[in-house]
C-alpha positions in Angstrom: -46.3 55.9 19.1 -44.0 55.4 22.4 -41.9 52.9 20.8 -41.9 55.1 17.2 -40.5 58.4 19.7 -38.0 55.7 21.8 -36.6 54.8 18.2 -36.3 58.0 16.5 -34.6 59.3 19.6 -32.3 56.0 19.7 -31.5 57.2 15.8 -31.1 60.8 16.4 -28.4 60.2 19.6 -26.9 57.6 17.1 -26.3 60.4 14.7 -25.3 63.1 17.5 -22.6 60.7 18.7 -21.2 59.6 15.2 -20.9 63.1 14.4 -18.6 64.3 17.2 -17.1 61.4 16.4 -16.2 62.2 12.7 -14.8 65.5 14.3 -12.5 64.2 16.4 -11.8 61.1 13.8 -10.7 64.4 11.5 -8.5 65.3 13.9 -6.6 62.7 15.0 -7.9 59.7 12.7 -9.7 56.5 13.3 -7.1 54.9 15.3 -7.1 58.2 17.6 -10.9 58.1 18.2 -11.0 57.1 21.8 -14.8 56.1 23.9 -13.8 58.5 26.7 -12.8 61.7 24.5 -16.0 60.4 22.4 -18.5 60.1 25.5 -17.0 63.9 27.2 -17.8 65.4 23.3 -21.2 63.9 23.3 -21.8 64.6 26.8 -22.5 61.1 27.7 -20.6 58.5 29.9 -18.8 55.2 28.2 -21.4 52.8 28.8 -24.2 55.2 26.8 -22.0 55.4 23.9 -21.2 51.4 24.1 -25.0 51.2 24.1 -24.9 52.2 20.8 -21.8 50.7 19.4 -20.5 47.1 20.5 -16.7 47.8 20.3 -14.4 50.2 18.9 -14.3 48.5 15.8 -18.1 48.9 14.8 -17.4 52.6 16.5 -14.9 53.2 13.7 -16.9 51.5 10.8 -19.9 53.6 11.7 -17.5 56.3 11.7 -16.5 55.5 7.7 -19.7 54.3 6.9 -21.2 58.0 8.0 -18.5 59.7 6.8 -18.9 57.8 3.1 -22.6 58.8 3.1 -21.8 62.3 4.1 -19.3 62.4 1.2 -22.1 60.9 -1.2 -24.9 63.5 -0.5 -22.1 66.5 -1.2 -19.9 64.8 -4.1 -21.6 62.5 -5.8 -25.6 63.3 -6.0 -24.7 66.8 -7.1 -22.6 65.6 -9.8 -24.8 62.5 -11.1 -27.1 65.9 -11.3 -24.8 66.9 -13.9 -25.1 66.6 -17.8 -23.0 63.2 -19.0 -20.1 63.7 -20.1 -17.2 66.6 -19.1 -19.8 68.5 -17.2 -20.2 65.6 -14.7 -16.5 64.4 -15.0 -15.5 68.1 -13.4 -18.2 67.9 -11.3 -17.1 64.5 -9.5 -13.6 66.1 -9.2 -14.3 69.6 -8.1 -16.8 68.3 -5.7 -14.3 66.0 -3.9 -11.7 69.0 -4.3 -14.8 71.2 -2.1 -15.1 68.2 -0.3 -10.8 68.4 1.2 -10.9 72.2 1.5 -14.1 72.0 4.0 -13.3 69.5 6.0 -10.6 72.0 7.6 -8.5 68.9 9.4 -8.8 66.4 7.0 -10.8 63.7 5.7 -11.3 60.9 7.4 -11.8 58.5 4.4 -8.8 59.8 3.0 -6.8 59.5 6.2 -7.9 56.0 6.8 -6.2 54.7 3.8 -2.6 55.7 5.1 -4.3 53.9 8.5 -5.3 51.0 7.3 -3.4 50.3 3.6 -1.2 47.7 5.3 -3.6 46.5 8.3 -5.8 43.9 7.5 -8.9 43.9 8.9 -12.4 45.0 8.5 -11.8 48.7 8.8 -9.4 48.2 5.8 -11.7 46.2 3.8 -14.3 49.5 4.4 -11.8 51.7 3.1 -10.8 49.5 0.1 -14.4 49.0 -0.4 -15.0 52.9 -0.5 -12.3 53.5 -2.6 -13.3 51.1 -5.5 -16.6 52.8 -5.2 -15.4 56.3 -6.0 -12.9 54.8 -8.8 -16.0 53.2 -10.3 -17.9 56.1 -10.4 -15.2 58.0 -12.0 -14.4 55.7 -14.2 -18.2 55.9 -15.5 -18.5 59.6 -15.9 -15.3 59.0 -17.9 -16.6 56.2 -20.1 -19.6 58.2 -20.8 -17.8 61.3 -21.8 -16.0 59.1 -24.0 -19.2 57.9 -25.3 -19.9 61.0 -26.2 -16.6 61.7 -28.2 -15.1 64.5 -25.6 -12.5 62.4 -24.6 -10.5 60.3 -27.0 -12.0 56.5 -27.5 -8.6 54.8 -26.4 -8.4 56.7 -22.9 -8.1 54.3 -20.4 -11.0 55.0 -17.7 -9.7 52.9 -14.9 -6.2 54.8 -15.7 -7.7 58.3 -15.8 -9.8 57.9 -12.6 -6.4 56.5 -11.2 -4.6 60.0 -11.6 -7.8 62.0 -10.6 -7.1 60.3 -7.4 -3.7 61.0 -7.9 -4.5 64.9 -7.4 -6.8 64.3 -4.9 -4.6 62.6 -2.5 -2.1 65.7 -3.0 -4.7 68.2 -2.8 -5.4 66.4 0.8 -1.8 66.5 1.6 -1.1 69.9 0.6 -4.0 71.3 1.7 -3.0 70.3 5.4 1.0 71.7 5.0 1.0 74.5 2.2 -0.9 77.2 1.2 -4.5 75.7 1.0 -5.6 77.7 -1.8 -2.2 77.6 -3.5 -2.8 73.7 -3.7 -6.5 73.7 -5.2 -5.3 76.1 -7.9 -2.5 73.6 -8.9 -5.5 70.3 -8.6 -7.6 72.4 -10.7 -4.8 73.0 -13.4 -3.7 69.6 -12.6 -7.0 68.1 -13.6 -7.8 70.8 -16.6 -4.2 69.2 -18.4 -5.3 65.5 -17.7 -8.9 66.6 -19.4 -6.4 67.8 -22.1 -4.4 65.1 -22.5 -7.2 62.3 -23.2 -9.2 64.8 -25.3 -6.3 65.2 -28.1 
């Protein structure tokens, strides 16, 4: 029971201190995340926080690993909740679109791939890694909408998940300079003429 209780609390400051640090990762991205800002958030000094994460690095894989999971349970269980087909195709994107207007300062998966796309390394591998992962699963709610003859049986899936992204990464972008619900009217028209386009 003692060492069930030492564990769970282990886990449970674990999650407290990779949450303030996906706040301030928001903020200032995963190259601005620094131990001391992280340990004053979390109320804890350096060496408690380095008890829990080696280096920096593993600090800022944690980071994306959390945040990918985070994006998971609100994006993409809802939607695989979805009927196949266009149901669950808007449902992916709309959820993602949700996903950039509340996280107020940005998403740090998204941010990371301006970080990293042209810094080898671990953390870019993550991100790549990620990023195939939500094309894929795009790309299947596609496929099976084509399956069922709502979208045309030559659409390219690997194409049409390409430009979803396409809007997404805008969306992001806009979101953070314009007029934030400006921008998720024009992703949402955006998407609705792509939908269009592969279904004639």
């Amino acid at each position: 029971m003692v060492v069930a209780a030492t564990t769970d609390k282990g886990n449970a400051t674990r999650e407290m201190i990779l949450d303030r640090a996906y706040a301030i990762a928001s903020r200032k991205g995963l190259e601005g995340l620094s131990i001391g800002e992280l340990a004053t958030a979390a109320k804890m000094s350096k060496s408690g926080v380095f008890a829990h994460f080696g280096s920096r690095e593993e600090l800022q894989l944690a980071v994306l690993d959390f945040g990918a999971q985070r994006f998971g349970e609100r994006v993409f269980m809802p939607a695989l909740r979805k009927k196949r087909g266009l149901p669950r195709l808007r449902a992916i994107a709309h959820g993602w679109f949700d996903w950039v207007r509340e996280n107020r300062y940005g998403c740090p998966l998204l941010a990371s791939v301006n970080e990293y796309d042209a810094r080898p390394g671990p953390q870019r591998d993550r991100v790549v890694a990620f990023m195939d992962q939500w094309r894929s699963v795009t790309a299947r709610a596609i496929s099976l909408a084509v399956d069922m003859r709502e979208l045309r049986a030559d659409t390219d899936t690997r194409q049409f998940a390409f430009e979803i992204l396409g809007i997404t990464l805008a969306l992001h972008q806009d979101t953070r300079l314009f007029d934030p619900k400006q921008a998720r009217a024009q992703a949402d028209r955006a998407l609705e003429r792509l939908i269009t386009a592969y279904s004639r």
